[in-house]
C-alpha positions in Angstrom: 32.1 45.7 -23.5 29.5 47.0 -25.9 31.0 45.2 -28.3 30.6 42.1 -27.2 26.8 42.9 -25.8 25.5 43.9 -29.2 26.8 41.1 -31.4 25.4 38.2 -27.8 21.9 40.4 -28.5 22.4 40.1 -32.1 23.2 35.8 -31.5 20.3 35.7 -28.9 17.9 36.9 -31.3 15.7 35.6 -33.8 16.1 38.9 -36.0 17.5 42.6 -35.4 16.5 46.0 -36.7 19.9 47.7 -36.6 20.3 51.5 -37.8 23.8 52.5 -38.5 26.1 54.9 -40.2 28.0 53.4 -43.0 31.4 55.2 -43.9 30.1 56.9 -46.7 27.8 59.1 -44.2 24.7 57.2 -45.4 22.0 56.1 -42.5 21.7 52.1 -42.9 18.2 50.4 -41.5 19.3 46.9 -41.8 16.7 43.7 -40.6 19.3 40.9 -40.4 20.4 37.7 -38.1 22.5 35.6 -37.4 19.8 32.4 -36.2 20.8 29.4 -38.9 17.0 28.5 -39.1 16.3 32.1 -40.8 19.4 31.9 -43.2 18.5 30.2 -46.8 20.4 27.0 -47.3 22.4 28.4 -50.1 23.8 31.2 -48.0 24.0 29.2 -44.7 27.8 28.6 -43.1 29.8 25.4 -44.7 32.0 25.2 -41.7 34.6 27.8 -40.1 34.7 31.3 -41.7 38.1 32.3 -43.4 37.2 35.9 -42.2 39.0 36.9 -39.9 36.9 38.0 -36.6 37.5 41.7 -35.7 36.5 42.8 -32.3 34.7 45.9 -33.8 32.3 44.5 -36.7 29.8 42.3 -36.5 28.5 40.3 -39.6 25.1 39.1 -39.7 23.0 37.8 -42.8 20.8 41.1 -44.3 17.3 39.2 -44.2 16.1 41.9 -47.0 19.1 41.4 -49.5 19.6 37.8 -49.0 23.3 38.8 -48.2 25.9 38.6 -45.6 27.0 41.9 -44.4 28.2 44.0 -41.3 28.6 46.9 -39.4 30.9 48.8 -37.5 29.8 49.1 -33.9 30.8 52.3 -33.1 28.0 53.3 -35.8 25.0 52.2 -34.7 22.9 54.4 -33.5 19.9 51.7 -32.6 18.7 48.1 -32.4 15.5 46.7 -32.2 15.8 42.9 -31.6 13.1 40.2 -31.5 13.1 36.9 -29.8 11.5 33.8 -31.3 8.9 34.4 -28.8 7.8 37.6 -30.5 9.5 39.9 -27.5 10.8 43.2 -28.3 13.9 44.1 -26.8 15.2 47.5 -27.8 19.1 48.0 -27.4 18.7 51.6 -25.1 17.4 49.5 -22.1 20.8 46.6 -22.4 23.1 49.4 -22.3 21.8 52.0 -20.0 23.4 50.5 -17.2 26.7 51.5 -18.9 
């Protein structure tokens, strides 16, 4: 379930803030999306991806590195999302209810 609420948060958004752990041990601020409009042309989608989708990671396009990356869920520790509208929408009040 959180899975699937932080990567619809991450889709809904115009851009995310998201602090993780990477396996190394290493705390990861990342500003990143997922909204075509805020991807360069050279790095948007051509069609399908040939990764495969796992339930666990979500890949998103690192706004700062110009790069494609992702994250394990079970490491984040915080997200900080903005719609196109300019609202905040920090990931502690979508999962409180959990």
């Amino acid at each position: 379930m959180k899975t699937t609420k932080i990567k619809n948060l991450i889709k809904s958004t115009a851009q995310s803030e998201v602090t993780f752990t990477k396996a190394c041990g290493e705390v990861r601020v990342m500003l990143c999306t997922t909204q075509a409009s805020m991807i360069p042309t050279e790095f948007a989608p051509k069609g399908d991806s040939k990764v495969a989708d796992c339930k666990d990671v979500v890949r998103v396009f690192d706004l700062e590195k110009n790069a494609w990356r992702s994250f394990r869920v079970d490491s984040v520790t915080k997200i900080v999302s903005m719609t196109e509208e300019g609202e905040v929408i920090d990931v502690n009040t979508v999962f409180t209810a959990e």
